[in-house]
C-alpha positions as CSV (number, residue, x, y, z in Angstrom):
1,X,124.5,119.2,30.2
2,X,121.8,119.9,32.9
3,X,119.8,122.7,32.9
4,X,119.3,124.3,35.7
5,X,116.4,127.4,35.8
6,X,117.8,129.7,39.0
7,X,115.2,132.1,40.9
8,X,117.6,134.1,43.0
9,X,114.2,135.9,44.4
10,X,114.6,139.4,46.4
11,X,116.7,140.4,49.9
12,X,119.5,138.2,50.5
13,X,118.7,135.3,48.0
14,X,120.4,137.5,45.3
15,X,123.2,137.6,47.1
16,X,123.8,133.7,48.6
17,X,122.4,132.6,44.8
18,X,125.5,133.9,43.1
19,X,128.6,132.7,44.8
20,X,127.0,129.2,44.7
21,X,127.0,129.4,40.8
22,X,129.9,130.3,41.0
23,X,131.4,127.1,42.7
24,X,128.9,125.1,40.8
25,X,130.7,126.1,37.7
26,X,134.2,125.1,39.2
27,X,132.6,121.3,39.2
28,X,133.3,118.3,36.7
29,X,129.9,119.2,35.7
30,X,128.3,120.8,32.6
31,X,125.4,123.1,33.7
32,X,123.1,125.8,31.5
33,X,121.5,128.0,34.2
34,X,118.5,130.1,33.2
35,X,117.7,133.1,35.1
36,X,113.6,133.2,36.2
37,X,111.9,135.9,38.6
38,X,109.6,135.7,41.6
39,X,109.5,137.5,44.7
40,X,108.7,140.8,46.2
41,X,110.6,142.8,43.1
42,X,109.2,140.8,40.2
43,X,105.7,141.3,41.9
44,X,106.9,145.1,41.3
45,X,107.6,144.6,37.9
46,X,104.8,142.4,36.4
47,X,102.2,142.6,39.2
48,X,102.7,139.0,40.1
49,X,105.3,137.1,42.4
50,X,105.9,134.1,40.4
51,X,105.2,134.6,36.4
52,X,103.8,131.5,34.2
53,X,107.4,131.6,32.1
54,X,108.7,130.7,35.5
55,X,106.8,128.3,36.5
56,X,107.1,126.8,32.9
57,X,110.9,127.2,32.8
58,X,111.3,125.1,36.0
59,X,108.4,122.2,34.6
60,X,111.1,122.1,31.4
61,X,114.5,121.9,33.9
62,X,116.4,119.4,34.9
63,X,116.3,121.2,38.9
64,X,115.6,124.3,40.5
65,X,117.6,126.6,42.6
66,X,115.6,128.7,44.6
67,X,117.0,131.7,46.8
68,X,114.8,133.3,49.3
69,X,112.0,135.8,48.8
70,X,109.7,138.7,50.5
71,X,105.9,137.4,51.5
72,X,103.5,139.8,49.7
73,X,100.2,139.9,51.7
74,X,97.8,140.4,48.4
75,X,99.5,137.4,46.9
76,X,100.0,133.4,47.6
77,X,103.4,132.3,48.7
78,X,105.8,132.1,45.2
79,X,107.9,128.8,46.6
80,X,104.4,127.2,48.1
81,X,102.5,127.7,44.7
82,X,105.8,126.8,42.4
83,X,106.1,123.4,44.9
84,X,102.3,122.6,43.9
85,X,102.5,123.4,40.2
86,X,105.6,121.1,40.5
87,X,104.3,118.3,42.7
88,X,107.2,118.6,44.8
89,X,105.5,116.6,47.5
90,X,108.5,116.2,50.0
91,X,110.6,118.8,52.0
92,X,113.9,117.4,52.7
93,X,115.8,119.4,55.9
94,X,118.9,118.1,57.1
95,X,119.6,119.2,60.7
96,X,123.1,118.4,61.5
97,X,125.7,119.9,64.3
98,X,129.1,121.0,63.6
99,X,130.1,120.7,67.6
100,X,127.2,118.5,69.2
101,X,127.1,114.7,67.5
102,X,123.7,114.7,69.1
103,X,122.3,116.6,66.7
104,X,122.0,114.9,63.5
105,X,118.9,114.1,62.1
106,X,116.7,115.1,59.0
107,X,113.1,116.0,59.0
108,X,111.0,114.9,56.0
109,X,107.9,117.2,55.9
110,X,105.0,116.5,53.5
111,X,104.7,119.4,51.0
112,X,101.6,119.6,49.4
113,X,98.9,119.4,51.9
114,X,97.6,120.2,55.4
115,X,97.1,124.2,56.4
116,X,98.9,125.1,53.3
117,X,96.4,124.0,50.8
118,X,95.1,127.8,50.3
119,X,91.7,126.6,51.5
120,X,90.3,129.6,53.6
121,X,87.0,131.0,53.3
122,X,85.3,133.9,55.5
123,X,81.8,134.0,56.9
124,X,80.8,136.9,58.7
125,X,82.5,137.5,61.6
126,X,84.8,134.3,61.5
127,X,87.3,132.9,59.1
128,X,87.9,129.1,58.3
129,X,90.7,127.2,57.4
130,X,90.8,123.7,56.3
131,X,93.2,121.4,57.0
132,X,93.8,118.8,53.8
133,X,95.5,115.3,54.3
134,X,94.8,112.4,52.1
135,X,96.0,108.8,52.5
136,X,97.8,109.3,49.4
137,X,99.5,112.4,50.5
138,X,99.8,110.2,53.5
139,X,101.4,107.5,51.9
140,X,103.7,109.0,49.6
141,X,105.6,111.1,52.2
142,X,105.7,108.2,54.1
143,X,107.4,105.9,51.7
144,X,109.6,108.4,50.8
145,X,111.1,108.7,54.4
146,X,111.5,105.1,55.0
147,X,112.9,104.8,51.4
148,X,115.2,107.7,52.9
149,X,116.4,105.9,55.8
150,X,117.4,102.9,54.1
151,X,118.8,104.4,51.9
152,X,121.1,106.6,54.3
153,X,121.8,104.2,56.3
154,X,119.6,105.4,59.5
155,X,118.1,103.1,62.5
156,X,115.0,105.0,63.4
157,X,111.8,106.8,61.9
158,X,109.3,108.7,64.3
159,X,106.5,109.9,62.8
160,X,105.4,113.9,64.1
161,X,101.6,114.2,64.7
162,X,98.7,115.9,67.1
163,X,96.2,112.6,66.6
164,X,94.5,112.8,69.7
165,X,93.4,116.4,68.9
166,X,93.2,115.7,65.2
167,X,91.8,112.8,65.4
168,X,90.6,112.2,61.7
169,X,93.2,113.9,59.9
170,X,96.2,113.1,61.7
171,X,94.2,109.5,62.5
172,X,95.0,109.0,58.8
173,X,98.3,110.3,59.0
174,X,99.2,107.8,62.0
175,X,97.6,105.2,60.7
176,X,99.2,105.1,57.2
177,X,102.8,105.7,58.7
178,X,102.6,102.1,61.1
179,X,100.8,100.5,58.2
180,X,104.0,101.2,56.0
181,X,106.1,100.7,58.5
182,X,105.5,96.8,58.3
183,X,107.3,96.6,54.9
184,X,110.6,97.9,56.4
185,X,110.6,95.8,59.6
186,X,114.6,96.5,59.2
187,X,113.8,100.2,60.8
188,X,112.3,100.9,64.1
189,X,109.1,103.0,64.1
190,X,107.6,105.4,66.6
191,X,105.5,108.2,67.0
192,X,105.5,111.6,69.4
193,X,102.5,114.0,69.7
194,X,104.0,117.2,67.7
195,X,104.4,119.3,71.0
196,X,106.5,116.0,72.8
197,X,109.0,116.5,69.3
198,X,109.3,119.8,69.8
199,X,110.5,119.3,73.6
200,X,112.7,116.1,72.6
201,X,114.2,118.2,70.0
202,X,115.6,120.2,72.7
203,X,115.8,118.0,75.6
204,X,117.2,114.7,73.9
205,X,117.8,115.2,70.3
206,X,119.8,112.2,70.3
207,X,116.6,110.3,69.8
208,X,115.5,110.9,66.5
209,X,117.3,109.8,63.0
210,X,114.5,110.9,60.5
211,X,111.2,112.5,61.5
212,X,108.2,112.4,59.7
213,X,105.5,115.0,59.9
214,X,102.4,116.9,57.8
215,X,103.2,120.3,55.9
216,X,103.0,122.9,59.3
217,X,104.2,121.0,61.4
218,X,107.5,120.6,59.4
219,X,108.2,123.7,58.8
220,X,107.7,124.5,62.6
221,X,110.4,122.0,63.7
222,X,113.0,122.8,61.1
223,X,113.1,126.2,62.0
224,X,113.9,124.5,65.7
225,X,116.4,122.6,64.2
226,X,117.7,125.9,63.1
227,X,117.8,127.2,66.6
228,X,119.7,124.1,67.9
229,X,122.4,125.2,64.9
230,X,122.3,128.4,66.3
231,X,121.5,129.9,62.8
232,X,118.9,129.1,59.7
233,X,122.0,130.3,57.5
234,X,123.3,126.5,57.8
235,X,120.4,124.6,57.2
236,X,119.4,123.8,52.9
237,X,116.6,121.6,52.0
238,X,115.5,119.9,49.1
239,X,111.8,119.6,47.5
240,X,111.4,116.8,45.5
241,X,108.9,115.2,43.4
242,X,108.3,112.0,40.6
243,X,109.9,114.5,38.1
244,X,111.2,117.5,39.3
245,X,113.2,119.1,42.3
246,X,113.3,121.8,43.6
247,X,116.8,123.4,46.2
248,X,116.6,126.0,48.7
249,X,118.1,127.0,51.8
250,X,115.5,127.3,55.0
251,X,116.0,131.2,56.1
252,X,114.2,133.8,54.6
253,X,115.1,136.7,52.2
254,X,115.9,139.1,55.6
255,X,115.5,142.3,54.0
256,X,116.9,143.8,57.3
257,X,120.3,142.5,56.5
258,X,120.3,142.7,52.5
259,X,122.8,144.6,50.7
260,X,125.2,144.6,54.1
261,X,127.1,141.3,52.2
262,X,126.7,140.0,55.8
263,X,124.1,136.7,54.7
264,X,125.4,133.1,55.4
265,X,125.5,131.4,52.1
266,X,126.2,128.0,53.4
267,X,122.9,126.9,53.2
268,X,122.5,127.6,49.9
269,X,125.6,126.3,49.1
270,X,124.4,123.0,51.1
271,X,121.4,122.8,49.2
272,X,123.5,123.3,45.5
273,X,125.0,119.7,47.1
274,X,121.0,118.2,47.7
275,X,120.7,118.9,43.8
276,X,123.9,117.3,43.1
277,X,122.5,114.4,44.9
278,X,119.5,114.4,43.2
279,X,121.2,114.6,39.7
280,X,123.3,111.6,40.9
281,X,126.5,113.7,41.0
282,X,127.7,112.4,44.2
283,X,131.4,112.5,43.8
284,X,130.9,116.2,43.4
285,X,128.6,116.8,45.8
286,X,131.2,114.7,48.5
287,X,133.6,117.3,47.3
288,X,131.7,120.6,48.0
289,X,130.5,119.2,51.0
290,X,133.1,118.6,52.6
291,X,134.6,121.8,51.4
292,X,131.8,123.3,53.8
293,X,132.6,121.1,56.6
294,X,136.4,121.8,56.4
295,X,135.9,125.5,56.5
296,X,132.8,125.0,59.1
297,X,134.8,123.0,61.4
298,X,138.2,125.7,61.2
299,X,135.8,127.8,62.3
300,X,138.0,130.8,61.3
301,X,135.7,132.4,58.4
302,X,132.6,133.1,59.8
303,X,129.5,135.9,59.3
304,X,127.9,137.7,61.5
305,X,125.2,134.8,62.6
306,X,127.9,132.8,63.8
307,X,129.5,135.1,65.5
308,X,132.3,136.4,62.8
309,X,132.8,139.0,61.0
310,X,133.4,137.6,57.3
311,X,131.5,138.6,54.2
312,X,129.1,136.5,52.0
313,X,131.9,136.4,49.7
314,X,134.8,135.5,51.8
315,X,132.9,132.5,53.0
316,X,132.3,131.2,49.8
317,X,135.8,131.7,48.8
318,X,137.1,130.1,51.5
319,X,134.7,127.0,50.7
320,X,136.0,127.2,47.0
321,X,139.7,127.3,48.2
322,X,138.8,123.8,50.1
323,X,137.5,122.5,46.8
């Protein structure tokens, strides 16, 4: 039995949340799933966006599934303050192309540092914000992706930076990744200013396996890997830690489009597969998988940001009927 805590959040992430349950409990696997608030609604409700029983619930889980909610100016971001509570120290986004074999690479985006550290401070007439990166932060992330390539089976890691503009704290960045590159002399290693990756990424995305990069900076280029898929509604990602992890799919809770039943759950759906990974359920997580691909690849059942016409439900039904 794993237990599960599930923050379905507001906008759409109530509505890609539950049809993934609902495969999840079609599996070979026993799950308890708890139901914990955050977001724009629960902010309405108990004048926070991300109660302490939440965050406690997900420190006593097995995982976390993590739908999509609304940014509230007056308070801290819910997923980046559960991901600190949780040391969840690397974002896991898998950019992969249904029609281009180009496109197939993963970014691995240090979590816990850099311009989302919550250190701003104004003085007068001008605001400050600092920009954290350790060596360990450094290090850890850094590991983790050459652990990830070997694991996986991939040739190449580049590592993402802006050094000659950042010199001491992308210096360390740089500096740890070749360093740590000498214990896997098995991989290539190479490094792109971050503006050269985000032109490559369009230009020749061919060239990359797994990239490497600090906390803004990933999150900048997986939403381009987004644009190369033509929609965020396909890409999930995984935040992981020593103890914990934590699944989500990249888009946002789009409140423009919630409530129309018109949301892409794939991602979600793709990142209920990460966890499966991550639980060491593989066989099942092959199976959904390539549920998604099958149904993907027909390319008959599709919503709106892929050009169809299809519900959030008849999606996910038609990925179930594959199962």
């Amino acid at each position: 039995m794993y237990k599960i805590t599930v923050i379905p959040g507001d906008g759409i992430g109530q509505e890609v949340m539950k049809p993934t349950i609902d495969i999840l409990e079609t599996l070979n696997t026993k799950f308890e799933f708890i139901e914990k608030e955050a977001g724009k609604e629960c902010y309405k409700k108990h004048g926070t966006n991300l109660p302490e029983d939440t965050i406690q619930q997900c420190k006593e889980s097995d995982s976390v599934l993590f739908g999509a909610v609304t940014s509230i100016p007056e308070q801290k971001s819910a997923i980046v303050t559960l991901r600190k509570k949780l040391d969840l120290y690397v974002n896991q986004r898998p950019i992969h192309s249904y029609t281009n074999q180009d496109i197939n690479f993963t970014i691995i985006r240090e979590n816990s540092e850099g311009l989302y550290s919550h250190l701003e401070e104004q003085k007068r007439d001008e605001v400050i914000a600092l920009r954290k990166i350790t060596n360990k932060g450094s290090e850890r992330i850094i590991r983790y992706a050459f652990n990830y390539a070997q694991k996986t089976g991939q040739k190449r890691v580049t590592a993402a930076h802006k050094a000659n503009v950042l010199p001491l704290t992308d210096g360390i960045f740089k500096n740890t990744f070749y360093k740590i590159s000498e214990e896997y002399p098995n991989i290539d290693s190479n490094d792109y200013y971050i503006d050269a990756t985000a032109m490559y990424l369009i230009t020749d995305p061919a060239r990359f396996d797994v990239i490497v990069t600090t906390n803004l900076f990933g999150d900048i280029l997986s939403d381009e890997g987004g644009g190369l898929l033509g929609s965020l509604g396909l890409i999930p990602s995984a935040n992981i830690g020593d103890n914990n992890g934590l699944f989500e799919p990249v888009h946002g809770s789009a409140p423009d489009i919630a409530g129309q039943h018109k949301a892409n759950p794939t991602a979600m759906i793709l990142s209920s597969c990460l966890m499966l990974e991550f639980l060491g359920k593989q066989e099942e997580a092959d199976l959904l998988h390539k549920a998604v691909d099958d149904v993907i690849l027909e390319n008959k059942i599709k919503t709106p940001d892929m050009n169809g016409t299809n519900t959030t439900q008849e999606v996910a039904d038609a990925i179930l009927h594959k199962m």
